[in-house]
N, C-alpha and C positions, 0 to 999 in steps of 0.2 A: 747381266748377261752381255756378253760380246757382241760383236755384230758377226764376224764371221759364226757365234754359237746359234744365234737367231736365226741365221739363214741356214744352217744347218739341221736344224730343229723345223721344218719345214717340210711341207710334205712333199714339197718338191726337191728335196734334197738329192735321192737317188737319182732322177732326172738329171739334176747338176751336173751330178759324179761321173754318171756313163753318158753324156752328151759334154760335158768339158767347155770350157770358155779357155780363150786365147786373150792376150792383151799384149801391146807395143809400147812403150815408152821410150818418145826420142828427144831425148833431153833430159835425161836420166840423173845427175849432177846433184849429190843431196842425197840422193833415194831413192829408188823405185817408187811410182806415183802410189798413193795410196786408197785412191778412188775405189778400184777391186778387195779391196782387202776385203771386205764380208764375205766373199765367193773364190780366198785367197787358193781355198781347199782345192776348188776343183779346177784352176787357171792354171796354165802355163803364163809366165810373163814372162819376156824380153825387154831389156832396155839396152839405148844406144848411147855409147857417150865417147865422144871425140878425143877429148883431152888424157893422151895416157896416161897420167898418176891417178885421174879420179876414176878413169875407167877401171885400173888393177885394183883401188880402193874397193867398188862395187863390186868387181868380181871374186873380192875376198871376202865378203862380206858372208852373213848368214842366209844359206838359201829361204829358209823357213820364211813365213806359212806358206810361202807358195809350191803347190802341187810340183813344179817345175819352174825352175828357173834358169835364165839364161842372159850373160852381159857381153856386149858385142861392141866393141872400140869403133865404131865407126862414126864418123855422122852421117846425117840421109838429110838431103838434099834435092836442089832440082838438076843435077849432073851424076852421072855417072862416070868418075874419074876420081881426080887430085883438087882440092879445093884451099882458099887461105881461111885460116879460124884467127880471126880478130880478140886477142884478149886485153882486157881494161883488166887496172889495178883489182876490182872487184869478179872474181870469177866467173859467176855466177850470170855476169854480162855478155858473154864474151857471145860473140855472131859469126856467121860465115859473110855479112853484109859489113860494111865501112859502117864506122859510128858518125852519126851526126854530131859535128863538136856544137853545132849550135843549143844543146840542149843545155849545153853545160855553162852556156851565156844566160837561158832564160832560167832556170832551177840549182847550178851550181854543182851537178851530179857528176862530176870529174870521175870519181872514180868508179864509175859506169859507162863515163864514154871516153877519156880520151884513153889512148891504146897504148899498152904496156907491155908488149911482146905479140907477135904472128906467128904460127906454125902453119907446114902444108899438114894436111888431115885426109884423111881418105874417106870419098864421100860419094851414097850411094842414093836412088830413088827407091820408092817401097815398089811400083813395077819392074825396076830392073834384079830386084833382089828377089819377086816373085818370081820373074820368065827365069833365072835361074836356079829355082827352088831351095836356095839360101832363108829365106823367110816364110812362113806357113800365113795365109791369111789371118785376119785377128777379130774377135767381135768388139773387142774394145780398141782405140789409139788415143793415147795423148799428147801432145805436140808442143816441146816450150823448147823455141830455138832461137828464140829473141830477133828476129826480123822474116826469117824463111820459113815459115809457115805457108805463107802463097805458095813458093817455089814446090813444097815438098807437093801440097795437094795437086797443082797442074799437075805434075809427075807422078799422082797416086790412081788415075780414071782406072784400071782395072783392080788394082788393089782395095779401092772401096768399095767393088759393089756389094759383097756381103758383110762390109762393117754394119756393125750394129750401133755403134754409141762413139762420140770422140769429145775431148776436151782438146779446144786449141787456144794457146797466147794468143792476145789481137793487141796490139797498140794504136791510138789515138792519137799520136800524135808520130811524126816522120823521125822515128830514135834511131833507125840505122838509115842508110842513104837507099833510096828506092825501093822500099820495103810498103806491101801494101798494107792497108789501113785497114780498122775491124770491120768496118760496112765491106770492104774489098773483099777479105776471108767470110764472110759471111752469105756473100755472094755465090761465092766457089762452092760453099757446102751447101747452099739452097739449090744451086746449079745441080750437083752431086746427088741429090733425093735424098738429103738431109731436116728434118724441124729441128730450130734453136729453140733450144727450150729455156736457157739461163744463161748469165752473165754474171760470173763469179768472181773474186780475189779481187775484187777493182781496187787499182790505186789509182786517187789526185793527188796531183803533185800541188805544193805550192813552191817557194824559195827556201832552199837546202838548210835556211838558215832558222826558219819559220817551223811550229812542231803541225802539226796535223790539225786541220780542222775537227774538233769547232773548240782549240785550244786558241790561249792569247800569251802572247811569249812581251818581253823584255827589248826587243828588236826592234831598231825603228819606227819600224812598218809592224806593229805587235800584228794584224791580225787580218787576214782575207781568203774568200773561197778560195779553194784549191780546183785546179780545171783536170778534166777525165784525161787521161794517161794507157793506164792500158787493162788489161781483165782477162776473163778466159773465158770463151764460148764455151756451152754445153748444146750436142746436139746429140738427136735420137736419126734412126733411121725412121724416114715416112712411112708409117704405118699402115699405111693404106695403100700403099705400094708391092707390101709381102702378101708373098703367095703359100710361101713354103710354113706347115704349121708348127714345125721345130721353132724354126727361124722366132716365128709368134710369140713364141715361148719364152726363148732366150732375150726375146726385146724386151716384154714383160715384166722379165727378172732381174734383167739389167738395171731398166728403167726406176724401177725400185729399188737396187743395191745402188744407183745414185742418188736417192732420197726422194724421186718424185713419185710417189708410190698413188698418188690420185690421178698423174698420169698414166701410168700404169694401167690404172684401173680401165683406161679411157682404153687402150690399146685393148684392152683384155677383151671388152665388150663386144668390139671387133670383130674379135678372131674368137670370142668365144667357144662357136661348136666344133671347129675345128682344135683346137686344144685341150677340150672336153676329150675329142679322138684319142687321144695321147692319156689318157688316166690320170689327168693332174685336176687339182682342185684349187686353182691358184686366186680364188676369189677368194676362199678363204685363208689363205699365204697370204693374202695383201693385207688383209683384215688384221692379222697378228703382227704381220710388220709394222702397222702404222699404229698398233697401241704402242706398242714399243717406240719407236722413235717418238712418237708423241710426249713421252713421258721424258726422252733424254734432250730432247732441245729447248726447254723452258728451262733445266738445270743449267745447260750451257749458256742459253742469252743471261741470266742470272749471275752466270760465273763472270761472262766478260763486262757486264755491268756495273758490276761491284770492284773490277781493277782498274774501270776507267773514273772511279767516284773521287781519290785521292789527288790527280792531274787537273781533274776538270774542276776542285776545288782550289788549286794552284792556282788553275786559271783563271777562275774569277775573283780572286784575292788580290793577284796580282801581277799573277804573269808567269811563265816557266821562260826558265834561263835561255838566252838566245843563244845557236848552236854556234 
């Protein structure tokens, strides 16, 4: 069963459908983020992406599953204006910040930082886009803009006070120039009445030339820790902060369609009689969710274990080819 069928299958489904979830995606490039997708049905999702080719790309794309969708060429920012979008050989890098060339001294990452073209881009705040009702508030946001993550949130104080959930890039180390650091942005969303709940996608870096820990290459220098780089916070809104017993609800729900369904549970107990108010039964929604996912993430750790078995035998053999 799918994950959008499992949470449809739900006895909070109807709930879903006639209370609706929102989400923002800004940094769009690739794909609409795929976090919502269990709850694709009942979302509206927005994404924002600066660069016109990939933004008409998205916006031809298949709206499906989501209930609504919508792609919007802009970037968002901490200005409300004309902004420069910084692009490196590798897309996928490209910043509204100066790239730090020094990264490409210590790791070799040229084509992620030195710069291969500049456009002006048209670039907006998520409050300035709310005081003009261009943007609907959202329960979810995800945020990968490779250095403006601070900017965007200084720029967000009334647009987050009913976010419910966000994923944001942090980097570890200074990749664009004056860009703050994950303790920095972490700061901001604890500041915001935010709890970090996880720190996902993490990449270390070692030398561009070197493969991944805890592989041994051919290279000089066959072999050394790689240092933390960058990741993506996960934060919940403070639970103990909501008043409103929807709001409860949708945290709840959330909180488990991002896979912490134990947290979840924690929130539920909460607000329990208050959401009891509301005709939902969602102790037992959590209960079926977590056999569910219980059963599909031992298959996954399995699967990616058995792809890393064939390198990691290179590697103690005798080495994987230096890059």
């Amino acid at each position: 069963m799918s994950a959008q069928d499992q949470f449809r299958s739900l006895s909070a489904a109807r709930f879903c459908e006639s209370t609706g979830f929102a989400a923002v995606d800004i940094g769009a490039r690739g794909g609409l983020d795929a976090a919502m997708l269990p709850l694709a049905w009942a979302t509206e999702m927005i994404g924002f992406e600066p660069e016109p080719a990939e933004a008409a790309a998205l916006q031809g794309g298949d709206p499906k599953p989501w209930k609504v969708r919508r792609v919007i060429a802009a970037a968002v920012g901490g200005i409300d204006g004309t902004a420069t979008l910084h692009i490196p050989p590798s897309p996928a890098s490209a910043s509204l910040l100066p790239h730090n060339e020094e990264m490409i001294e210590w790791f070799g990452v040229s084509e992620q930082h030195s710069i291969d073209r500049s456009i002006a881009v048209d670039t907006r705040t998520l409050d300035g886009l709310l005081a003009e009702g261009t943007l609907p508030t959202a329960d979810y946001v995800k945020i990968d803009v490779e250095g403006a993550e601070g900017a965007i949130l200084e720029h967000a104080t009334r647009y987050l006070e009913t976010t419910l959930a966000l994923r944001v890039e942090v980097s570890f180390l200074e990749q664009r120039t004056g860009q703050p650091l994950g303790w920095d942005v972490a700061k901001l969303l604890t500041d915001s009445g935010f709890l970090i709940l996880d720190l996902i996608a993490v990449q270390r870096w070692r030398a561009k030339r070197l493969a991944g820990h805890p592989y041994r290459t051919k290279a000089g220098l066959p072999y050394s820790k790689p240092v933390l780089a960058q990741g993506d916070l996960i934060a919940i809104r403070d639970f103990r902060q909501v008043t409103d017993a929807t709001q409860a609800a949708k945290l709840v729900i959330l909180t488990a369609a991002l896979g912490y369904v134990d947290f979840a549970a924690t929130i539920l107990r909460r607000h329990q009689a208050a959401i009891a108010g509301l005709g939902l039964d969602l102790a037992s929604d959590l209960k079926s969710l977590s056999g569910s996912l219980g059963g599909a993430a031992p298959a996954e750790a399995i699967r990616a274990n058995l792809r890393d078995l064939v390198p990691l035998g290179r590697s103690l053999l005798g080495g994987l080819p230096a890059r």
